[in-house]
C-alpha positions as CSV (number, residue, x, y, z in Angstrom):
1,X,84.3,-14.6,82.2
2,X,80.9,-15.3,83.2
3,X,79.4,-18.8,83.7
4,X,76.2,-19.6,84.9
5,X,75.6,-22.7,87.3
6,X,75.1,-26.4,85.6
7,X,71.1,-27.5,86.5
8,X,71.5,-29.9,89.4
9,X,71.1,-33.6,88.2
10,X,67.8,-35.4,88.5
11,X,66.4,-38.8,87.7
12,X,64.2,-38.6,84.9
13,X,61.6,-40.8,86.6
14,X,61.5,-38.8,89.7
15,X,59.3,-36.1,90.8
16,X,60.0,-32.6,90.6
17,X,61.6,-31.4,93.6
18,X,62.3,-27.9,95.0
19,X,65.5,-27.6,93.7
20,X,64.3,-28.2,90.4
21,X,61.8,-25.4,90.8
22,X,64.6,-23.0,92.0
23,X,66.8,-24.0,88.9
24,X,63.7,-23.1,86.4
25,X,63.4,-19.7,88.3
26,X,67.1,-18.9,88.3
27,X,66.9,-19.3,84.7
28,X,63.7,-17.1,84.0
29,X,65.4,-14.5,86.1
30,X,68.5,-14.8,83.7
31,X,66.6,-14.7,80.5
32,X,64.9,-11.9,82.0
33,X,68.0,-10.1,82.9
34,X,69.7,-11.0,79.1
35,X,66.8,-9.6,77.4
36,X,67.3,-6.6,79.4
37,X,71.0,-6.1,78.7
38,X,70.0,-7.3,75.1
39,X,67.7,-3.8,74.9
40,X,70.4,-1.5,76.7
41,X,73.0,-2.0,74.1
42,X,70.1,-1.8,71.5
43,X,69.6,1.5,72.3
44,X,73.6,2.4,73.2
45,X,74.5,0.8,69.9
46,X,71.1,1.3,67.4
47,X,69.3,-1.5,65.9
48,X,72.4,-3.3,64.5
49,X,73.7,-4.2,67.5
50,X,76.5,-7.2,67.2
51,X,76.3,-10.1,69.8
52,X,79.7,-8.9,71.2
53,X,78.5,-5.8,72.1
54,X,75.5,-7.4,73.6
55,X,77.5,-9.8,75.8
56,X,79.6,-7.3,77.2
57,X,76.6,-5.0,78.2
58,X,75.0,-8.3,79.9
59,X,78.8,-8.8,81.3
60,X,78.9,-12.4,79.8
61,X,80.0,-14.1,76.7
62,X,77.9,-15.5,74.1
63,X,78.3,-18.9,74.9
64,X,76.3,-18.2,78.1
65,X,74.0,-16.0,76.0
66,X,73.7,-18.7,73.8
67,X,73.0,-21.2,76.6
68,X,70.2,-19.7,77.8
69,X,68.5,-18.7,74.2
70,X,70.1,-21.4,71.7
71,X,71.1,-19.1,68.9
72,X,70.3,-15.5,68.0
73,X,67.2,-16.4,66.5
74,X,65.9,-17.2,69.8
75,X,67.4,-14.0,71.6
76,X,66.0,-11.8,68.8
77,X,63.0,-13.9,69.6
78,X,63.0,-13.0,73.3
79,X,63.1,-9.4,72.5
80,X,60.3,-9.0,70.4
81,X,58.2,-10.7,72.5
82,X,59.0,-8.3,75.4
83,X,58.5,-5.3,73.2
84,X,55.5,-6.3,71.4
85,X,54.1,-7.3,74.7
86,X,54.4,-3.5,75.6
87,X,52.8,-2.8,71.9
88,X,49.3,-4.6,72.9
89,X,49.4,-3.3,76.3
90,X,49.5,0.1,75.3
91,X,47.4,-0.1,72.0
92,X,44.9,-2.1,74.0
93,X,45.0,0.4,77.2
94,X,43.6,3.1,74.2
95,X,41.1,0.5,73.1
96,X,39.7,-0.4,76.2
97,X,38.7,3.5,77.4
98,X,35.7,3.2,75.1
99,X,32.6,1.1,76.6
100,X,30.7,2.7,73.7
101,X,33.0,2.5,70.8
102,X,30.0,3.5,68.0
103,X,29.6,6.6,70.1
104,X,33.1,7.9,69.6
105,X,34.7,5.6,67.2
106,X,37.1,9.0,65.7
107,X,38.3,9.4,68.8
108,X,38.8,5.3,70.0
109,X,41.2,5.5,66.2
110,X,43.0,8.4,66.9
111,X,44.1,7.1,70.9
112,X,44.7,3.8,69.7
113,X,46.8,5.2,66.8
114,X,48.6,7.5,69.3
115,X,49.7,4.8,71.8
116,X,51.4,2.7,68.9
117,X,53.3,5.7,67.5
118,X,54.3,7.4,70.8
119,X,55.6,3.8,71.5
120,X,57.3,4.0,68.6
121,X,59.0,7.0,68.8
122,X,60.0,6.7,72.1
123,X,61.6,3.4,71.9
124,X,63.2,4.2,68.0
125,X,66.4,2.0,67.8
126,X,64.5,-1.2,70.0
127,X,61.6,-1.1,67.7
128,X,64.2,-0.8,64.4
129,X,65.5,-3.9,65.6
130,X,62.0,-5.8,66.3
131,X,60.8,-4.9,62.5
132,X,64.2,-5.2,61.1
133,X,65.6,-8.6,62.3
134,X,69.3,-7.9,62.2
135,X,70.2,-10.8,64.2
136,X,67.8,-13.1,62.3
137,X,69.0,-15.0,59.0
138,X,66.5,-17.3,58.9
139,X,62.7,-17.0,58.5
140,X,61.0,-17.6,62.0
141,X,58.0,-20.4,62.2
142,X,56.8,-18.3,65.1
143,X,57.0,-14.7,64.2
144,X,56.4,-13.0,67.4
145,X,55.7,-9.6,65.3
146,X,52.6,-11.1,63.4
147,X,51.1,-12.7,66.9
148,X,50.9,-9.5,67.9
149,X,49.7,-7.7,64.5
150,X,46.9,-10.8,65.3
151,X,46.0,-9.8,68.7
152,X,45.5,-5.8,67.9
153,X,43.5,-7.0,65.3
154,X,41.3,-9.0,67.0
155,X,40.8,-6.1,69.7
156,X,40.0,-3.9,66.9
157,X,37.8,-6.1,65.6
158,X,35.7,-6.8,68.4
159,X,35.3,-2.9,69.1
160,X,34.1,-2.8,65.3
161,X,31.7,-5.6,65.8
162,X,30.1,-3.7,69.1
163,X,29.7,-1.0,66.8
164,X,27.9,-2.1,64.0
165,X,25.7,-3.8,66.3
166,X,23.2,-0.9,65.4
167,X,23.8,-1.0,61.3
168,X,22.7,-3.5,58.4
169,X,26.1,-3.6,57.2
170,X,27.6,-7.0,57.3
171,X,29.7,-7.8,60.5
172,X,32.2,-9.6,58.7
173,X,33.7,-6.9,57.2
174,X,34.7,-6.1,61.0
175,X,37.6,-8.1,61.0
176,X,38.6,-6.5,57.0
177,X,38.7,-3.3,58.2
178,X,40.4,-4.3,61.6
179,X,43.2,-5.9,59.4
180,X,43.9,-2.5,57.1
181,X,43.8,-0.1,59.9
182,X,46.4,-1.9,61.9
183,X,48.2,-2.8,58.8
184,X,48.2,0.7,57.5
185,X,49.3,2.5,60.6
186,X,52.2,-0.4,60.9
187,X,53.4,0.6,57.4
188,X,53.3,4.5,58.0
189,X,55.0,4.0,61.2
190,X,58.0,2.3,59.1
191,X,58.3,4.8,56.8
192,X,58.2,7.7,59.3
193,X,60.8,6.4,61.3
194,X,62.9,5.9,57.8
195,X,62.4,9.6,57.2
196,X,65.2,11.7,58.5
197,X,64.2,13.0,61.7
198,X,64.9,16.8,60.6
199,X,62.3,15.8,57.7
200,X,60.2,13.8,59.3
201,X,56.6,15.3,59.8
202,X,54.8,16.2,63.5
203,X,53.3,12.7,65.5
204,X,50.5,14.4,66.2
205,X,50.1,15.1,62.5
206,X,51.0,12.0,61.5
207,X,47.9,10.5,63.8
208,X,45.5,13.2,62.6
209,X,46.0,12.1,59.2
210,X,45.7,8.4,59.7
211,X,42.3,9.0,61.8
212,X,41.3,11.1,58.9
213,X,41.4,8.6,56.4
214,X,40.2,5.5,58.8
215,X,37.1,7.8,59.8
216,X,36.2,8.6,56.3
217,X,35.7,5.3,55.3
218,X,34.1,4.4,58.7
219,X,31.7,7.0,60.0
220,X,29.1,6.0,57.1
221,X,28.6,2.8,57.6
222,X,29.0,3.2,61.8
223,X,26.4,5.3,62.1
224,X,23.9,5.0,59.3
225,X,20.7,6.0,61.0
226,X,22.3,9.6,61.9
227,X,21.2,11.7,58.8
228,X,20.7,14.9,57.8
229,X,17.0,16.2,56.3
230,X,17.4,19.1,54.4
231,X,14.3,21.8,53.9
């Protein structure tokens, strides 16, 4: 059985010493570690992994699981922070390629909806568990899934802004439209991976239709001095 170390003892009133600093490290590097094994037997065992199955990829118990997380709440929490930490890096990688979003706004949609559904379809049975909560029976004050639905948003919305610098149209509906596009390719990513993978249409076809629909409703008011004089 696995137990980890007790934290050395230390006066409340005294300074931090290096001891305690190595203690606080050791225990990063454990969490670290669980949240690792926690994602291994996510992907050996699908998204409704059991906390026995977790404890014996991590080559612990849950007691010590438990130790270093409180409950599963706080282990579930752990992991979807990791993996929606990879979500805004790669979303915001596509984001960021554009200094000029106005001039190729089409294309800045269809990277960025790329990145989240290549993501997603790499990582199937890890994100299943993110979205789906099986470990969680509680609603979470923190939702680590909506602070990151917040932070693509507000990239979006700041690439909006830069582009309707040029346009009368009203700049708060930057942050409107910032909402429904990530909203909308997070709810078609949920039901594509639902869809039986024999059934389940092309990615690429999948981001060619999203981009379709976001660049209809965009390119007017994007680029509204850009028309076309007929003789």
């Amino acid at each position: 059985m696995d137990h980890d170390p007790e934290p050395p003892p230390a006066p409340s009133t005294a300074p931090r010493d290096g001891r305690d600093s190595r203690w606080e490290r050791h225990r990063e590097e454990r969490r670290a570690a669980l949240v690792d094994a926690t994602i291994r037997a996510i992907r050996t065992h699908g998204a409704g992994v059991g906390m026995d199955d977790i404890a014996a990829e991590a080559g612990t118990s849950k007691t010590v699981i438990y130790r270093h997380f409180d409950d599963k709440a706080g282990l579930y929490r752990a992991v979807a922070e990791r993996i929606d930490g990879r979500v805004v890096r790669n979303v915001g990688a596509a984001l960021s390629r554009s200094s000029t979003p106005a001039a190729d706004t089409r294309e800045l949609v269809a990277s960025t909806v790329e990145a989240y559904l290549a993501l997603v379809e790499s990582d199937t049975e890890v994100y299943r568990f993110v979205v789906n909560r099986p470990l969680v029976d509680r609603p979470l004050a923190d939702d680590p899934v909506g602070g990151t639905v917040d932070q693509v948003t507000d990239q979006l919305t700041g690439l909006l802004l830069e582009a309707l610098r040029a346009s009368t149209t009203d700049p708060s509906r930057a942050r409107t439209w910032a909402i429904a596009l990530v909203g909308s390719v997070r709810a078609v990513a949920d039901d594509w991976l639902a869809t039986p993978e024999g059934d389940r249409a092309p990615r690429a076809s999948v981001v060619d239709s999203l981009t379709d629909l976001a660049w209809h409703g965009l390119a007017p008011v994007l680029a509204p001095t850009t028309t076309t004089t007929t003789s």
